[in-house]
C-alpha positions in Angstrom: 98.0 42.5 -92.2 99.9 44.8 -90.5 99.5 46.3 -87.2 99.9 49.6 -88.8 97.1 49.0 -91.5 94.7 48.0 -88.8 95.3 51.1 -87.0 94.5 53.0 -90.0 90.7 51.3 -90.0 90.3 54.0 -87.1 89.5 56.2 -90.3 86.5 54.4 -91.0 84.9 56.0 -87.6 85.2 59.3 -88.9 84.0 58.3 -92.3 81.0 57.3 -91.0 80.3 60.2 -88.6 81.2 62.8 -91.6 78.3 60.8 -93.6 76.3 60.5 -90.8 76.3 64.4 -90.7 75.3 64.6 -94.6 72.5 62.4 -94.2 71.0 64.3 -91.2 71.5 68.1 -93.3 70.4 66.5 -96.5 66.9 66.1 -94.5 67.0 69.7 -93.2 67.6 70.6 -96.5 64.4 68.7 -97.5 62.2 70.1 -95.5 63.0 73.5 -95.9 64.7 74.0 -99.4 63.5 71.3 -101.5 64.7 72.8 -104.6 68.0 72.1 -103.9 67.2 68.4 -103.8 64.4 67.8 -105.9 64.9 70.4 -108.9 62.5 73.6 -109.5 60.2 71.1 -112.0 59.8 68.1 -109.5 56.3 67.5 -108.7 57.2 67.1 -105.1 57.4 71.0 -104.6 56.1 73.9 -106.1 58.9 75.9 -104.7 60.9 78.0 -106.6 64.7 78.7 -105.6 64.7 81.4 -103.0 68.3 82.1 -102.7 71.0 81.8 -105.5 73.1 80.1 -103.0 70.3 77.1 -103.7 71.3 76.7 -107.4 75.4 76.9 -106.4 74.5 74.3 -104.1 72.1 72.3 -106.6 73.6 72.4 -109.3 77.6 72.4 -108.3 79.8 69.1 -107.2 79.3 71.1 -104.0 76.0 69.1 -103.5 78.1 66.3 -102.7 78.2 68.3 -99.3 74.8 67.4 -97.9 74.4 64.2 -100.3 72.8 61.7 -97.7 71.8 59.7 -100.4 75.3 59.3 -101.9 76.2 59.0 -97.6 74.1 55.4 -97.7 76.1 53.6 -100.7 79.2 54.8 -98.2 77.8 53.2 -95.3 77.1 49.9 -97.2 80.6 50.1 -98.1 81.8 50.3 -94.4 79.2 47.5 -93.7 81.0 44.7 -95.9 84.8 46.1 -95.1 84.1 45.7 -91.2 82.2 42.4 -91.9 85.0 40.9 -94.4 87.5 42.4 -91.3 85.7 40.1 -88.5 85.0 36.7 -90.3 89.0 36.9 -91.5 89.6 36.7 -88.0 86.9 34.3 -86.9 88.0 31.2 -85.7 85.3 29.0 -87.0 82.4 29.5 -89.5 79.2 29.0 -86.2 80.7 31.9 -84.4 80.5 34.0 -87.9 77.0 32.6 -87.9 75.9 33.7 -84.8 77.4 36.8 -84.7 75.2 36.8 -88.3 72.0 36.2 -86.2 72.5 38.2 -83.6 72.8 41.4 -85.8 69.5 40.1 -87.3 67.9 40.4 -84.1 69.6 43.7 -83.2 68.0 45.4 -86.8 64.6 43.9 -86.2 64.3 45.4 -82.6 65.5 48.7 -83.7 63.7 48.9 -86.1 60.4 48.2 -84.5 61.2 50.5 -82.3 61.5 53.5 -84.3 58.4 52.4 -86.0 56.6 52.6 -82.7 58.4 55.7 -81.9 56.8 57.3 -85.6 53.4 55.2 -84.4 53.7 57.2 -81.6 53.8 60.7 -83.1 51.1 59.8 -85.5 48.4 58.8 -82.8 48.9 61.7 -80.9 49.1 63.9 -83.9 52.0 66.1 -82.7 53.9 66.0 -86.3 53.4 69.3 -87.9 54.4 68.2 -91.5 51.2 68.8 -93.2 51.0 72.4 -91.6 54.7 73.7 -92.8 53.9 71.7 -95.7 51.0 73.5 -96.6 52.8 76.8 -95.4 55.8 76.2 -97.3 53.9 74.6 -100.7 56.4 71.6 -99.9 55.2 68.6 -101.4 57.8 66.9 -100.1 56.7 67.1 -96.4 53.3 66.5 -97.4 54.3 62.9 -98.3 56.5 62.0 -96.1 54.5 61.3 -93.0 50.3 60.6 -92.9 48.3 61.5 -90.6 45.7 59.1 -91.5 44.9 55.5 -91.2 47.3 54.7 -87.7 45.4 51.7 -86.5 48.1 49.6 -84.0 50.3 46.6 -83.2 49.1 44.8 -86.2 49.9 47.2 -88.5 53.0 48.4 -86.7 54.2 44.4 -87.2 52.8 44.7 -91.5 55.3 47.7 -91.6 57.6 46.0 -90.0 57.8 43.4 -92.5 57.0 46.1 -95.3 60.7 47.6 -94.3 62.9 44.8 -94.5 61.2 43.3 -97.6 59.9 45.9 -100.0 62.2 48.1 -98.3 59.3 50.8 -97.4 57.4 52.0 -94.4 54.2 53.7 -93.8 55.3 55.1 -90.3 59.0 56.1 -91.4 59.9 56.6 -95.1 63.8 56.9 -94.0 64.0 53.4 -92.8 63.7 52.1 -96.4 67.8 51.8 -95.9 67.3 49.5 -93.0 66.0 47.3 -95.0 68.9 46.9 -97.9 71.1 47.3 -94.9 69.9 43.6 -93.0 69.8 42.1 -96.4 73.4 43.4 -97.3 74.9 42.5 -93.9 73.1 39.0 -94.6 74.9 38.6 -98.3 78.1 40.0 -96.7 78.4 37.3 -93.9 77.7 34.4 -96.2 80.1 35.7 -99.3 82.8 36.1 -96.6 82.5 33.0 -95.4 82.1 31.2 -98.5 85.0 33.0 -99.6 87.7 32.4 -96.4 86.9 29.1 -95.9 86.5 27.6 -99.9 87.3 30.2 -102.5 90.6 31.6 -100.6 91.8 28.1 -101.0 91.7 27.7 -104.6 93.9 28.9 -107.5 94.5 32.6 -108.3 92.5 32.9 -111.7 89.9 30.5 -109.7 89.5 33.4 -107.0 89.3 35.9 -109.8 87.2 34.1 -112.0 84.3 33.7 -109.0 85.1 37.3 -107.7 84.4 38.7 -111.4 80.9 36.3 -111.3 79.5 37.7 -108.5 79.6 41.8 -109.1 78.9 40.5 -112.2 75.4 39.4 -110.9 74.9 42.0 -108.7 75.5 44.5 -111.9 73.4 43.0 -114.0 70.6 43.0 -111.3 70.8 46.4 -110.5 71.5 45.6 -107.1 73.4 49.0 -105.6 72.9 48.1 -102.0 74.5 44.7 -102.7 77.2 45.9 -105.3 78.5 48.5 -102.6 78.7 45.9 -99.8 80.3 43.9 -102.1 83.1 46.5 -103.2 83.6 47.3 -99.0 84.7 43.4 -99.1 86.5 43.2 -102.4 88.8 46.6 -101.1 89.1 44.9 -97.7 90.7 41.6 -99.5 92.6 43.8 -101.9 94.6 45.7 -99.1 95.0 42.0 -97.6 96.8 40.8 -100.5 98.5 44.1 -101.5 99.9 45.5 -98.7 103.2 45.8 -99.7 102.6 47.4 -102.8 99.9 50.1 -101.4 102.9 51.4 -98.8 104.4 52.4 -101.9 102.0 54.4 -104.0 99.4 55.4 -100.9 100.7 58.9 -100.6 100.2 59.5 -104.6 96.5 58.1 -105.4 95.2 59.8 -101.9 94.3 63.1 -103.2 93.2 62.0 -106.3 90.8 59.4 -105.5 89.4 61.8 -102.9 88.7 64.6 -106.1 86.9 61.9 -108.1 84.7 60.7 -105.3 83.8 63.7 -104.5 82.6 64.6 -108.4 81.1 61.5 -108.1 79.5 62.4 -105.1 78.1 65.4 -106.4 75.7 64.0 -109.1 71.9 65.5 -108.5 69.6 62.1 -108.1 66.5 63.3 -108.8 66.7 66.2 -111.3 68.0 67.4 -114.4 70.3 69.8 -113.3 73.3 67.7 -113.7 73.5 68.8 -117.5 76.1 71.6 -116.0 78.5 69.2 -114.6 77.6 66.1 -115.5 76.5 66.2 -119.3 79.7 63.9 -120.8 77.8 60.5 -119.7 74.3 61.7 -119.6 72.7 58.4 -119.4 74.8 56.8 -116.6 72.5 56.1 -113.8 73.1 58.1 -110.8 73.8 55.0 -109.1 77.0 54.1 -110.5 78.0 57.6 -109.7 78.2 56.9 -106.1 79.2 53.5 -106.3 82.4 55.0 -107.7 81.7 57.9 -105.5 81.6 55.4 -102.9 84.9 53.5 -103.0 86.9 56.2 -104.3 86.3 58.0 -100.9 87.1 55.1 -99.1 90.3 54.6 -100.4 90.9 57.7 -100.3 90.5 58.1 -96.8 91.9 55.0 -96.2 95.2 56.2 -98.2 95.4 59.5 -96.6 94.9 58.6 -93.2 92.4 60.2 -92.5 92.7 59.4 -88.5 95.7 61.1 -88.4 95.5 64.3 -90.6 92.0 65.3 -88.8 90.9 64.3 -85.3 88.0 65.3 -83.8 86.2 64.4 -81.1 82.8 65.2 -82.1 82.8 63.2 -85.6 83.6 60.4 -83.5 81.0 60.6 -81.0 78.8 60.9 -84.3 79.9 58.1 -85.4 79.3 56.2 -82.5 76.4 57.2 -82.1 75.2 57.1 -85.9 73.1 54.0 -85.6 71.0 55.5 -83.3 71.2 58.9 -84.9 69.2 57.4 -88.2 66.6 55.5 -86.2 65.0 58.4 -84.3 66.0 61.9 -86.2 63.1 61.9 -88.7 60.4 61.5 -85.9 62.0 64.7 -84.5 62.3 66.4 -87.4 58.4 66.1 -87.8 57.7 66.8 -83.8 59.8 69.1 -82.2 61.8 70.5 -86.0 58.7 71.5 -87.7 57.1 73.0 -84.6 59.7 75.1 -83.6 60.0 76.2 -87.3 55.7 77.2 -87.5 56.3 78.9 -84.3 58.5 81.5 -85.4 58.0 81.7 -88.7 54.1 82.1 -89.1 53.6 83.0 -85.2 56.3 85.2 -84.7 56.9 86.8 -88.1 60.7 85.8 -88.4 62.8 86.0 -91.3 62.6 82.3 -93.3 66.7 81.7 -92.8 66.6 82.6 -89.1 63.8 80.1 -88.6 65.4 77.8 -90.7 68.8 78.6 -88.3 67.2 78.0 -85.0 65.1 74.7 -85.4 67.9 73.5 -87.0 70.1 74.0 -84.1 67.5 72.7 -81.7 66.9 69.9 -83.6 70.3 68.4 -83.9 70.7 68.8 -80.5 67.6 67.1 -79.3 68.9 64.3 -81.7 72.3 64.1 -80.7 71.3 64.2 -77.0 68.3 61.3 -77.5 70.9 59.4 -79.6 74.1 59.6 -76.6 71.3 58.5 -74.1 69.7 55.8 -76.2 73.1 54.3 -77.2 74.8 54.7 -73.9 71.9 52.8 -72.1 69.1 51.3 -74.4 71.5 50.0 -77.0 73.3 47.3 -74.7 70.1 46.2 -73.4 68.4 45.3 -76.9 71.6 43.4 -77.8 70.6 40.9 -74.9 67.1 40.8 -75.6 65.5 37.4 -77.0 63.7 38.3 -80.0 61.2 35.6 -79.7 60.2 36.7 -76.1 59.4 40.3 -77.5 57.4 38.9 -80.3 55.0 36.9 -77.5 55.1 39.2 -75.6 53.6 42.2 -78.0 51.4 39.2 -79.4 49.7 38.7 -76.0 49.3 42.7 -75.6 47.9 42.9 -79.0 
């Protein structure tokens, strides 16, 4: 592989901080106009559409704007590319391993973490979901947090487990994706392996043959999570073994690639509005959308370069810092979001979309500041603790 080529993986940073962005507006968008995600019939809001910006937005490709959900199929993507990217240059298959562990450990800390973070604002009952929810007729913030039924470390450590094997929580209903994620970066570590050190050795129609057998299985399980990760490693081998050829076309399938994704991108999950756009294959799962969604933007950005035609500075940090940025936003949402919202819009009479303008300012901010801090000095310090010393150690305070 080129030195050129790996430069170009640079674009992946600003992939995932553009994605990043979509999956923390998405979640504005949630909590303030559900209709736009959730359809005008969805029982989880009575709301009807108050702008007709809402239904351009719903009911458009532009939805592929604030599509977190689409954003998460992207991210598994980037997951197995990087993962395929490291064990190709592993020296030995223990090191692969352990870096396999350590990430293991990394997830289950975080994770915990956050949970006790969304403990936190339970117990001391500073979430104001069920008030704007109430306010707003929003079933949607009515079931995303509980108020109810908080009772400690023990159940902190049955949610714990709840995420990464139902993939659920009671304290945090976004952390559902940390879940897939551990169990995708498991199957992309072992498949990489298995594939460097035995399959890469055999004969072409061998490789293909075993390649074909696997998304195979993950298609016929309905398996998305998996079936992404497993694309981000397939494209990663492809570019390996096609390099010379890409040069070639790269600057003609770009653009294109980049329009289909973001169709794709664009398909309404949860309601029937997509009849206006999307009514040729009506009974395609949504699903498959993004998968195609998914790897289309990918390589699309990966052909276009996308390092080089936009920089910024800001999508990076985001990017950086996205990891963190998922773990704690929805707590603030809940806290500081929702409060600031009551306060101005039932206390202080103002308009809905100024409301709507401010808390969403200050909560991005509050996020993106929480996230810089807990990255820049938390972050390091997790990746050297001993899980098994946190788990005594929270057993004995329990």
């Amino acid at each position: 592989m080129s030195s050129e080529q790996s430069e170009k993986y640079i674009f992946i940073e600003y992939l995932r901080g553009i994605c990043t962005l979509q999956v923390l507006i998405l979640h504005i968008v949630i909590c303030f106009y559900p209709v736009v995600f959730y359809g005008n019939e969805s029982t989880w809001t009575e709301v009807e559409s108050r702008y007709f910006i809402e239904n351009i937005i719903g009911k458009t490709p532009l939805f592929s704007l604030i599509n977190g959900s689409f954003a998460v199929y992207v991210f598994w993507l980037i997951s197995g590319f990087l993962i395929a990217s490291k064990v190709e240059i592993s020296d030995s298959i223990l090191n692969c391993l352990k870096k396999c562990v350590l990430k293991t450990e990394f997830y289950i800390i975080t994770v915990f973490l956050s949970l006790v973070l969304s403990y936190a604002v339970l117990k001391l009952r500073i979430n104001a979901n069920i008030v704007v929810g109430n306010l707003l007729h929003n079933g949607a913030l009515l079931g995303y947090l509980y108020p109810n039924g908080v009772k400690g470390i023990e159940s902190l450590l049955k949610d714990l487990v709840s995420v990464f094997y139902r993939s659920s929580s009671y304290y945090n209903v976004t952390l559902w994706f940390m879940g897939k994620a551990l169990w995708c970066m498991i199957f992309a570590y072992v498949y990489c392996i298995v594939y460097k050190n035995l399959i890469s050795k055999t004969k072409i129609y061998v490789q293909v043959f075993a390649i074909a057998v696997v998304g195979l299985a993950l298609l016929f399980f309905r398996n998305y999570s998996l079936i992404s990760t497993f694309l981000g490693i397939s494209f990663f081998y492809f570019l390996k073994s096609s390099s010379h050829f890409l040069d070639k076309i790269y600057k003609y399938i770009g653009m294109p690639l980049l329009i289909i994704g973001f169709m794709c991108a664009g398909y309404p999950q949860n309601h029937d509005q997509a009849k206006l756009f999307y009514d040729i294959f009506p009974d395609i799962p949504y699903e498959l959308y993004y998968l195609l969604g998914a790897i289309s933007v990918f390589s699309a950005t990966y052909f276009i370069g996308l390092h080089k035609s936009y920089k910024s500075k800001i999508i990076g940090m985001i990017s950086k810092i996205s990891y963190e940025v998922y773990l704690i936003h929805f707590p603030i949402y809940m806290t500081l979001g929702l409060n600031v919202f009551y306060f101005l819009f039932s206390k202080m009479n103002c308009e809905y979309i100024f409301s709507v303008i401010i808390t969403s300012v200050s909560e991005l901010s509050i996020v993106f500041l929480f996230s810089y801090v807990i990255h820049k000095y938390l972050t390091p310090i997790i990746k050297k603790t001993d899980i098994i010393k946190l788990v005594i150690m929270f057993s004995d305070f329990s």
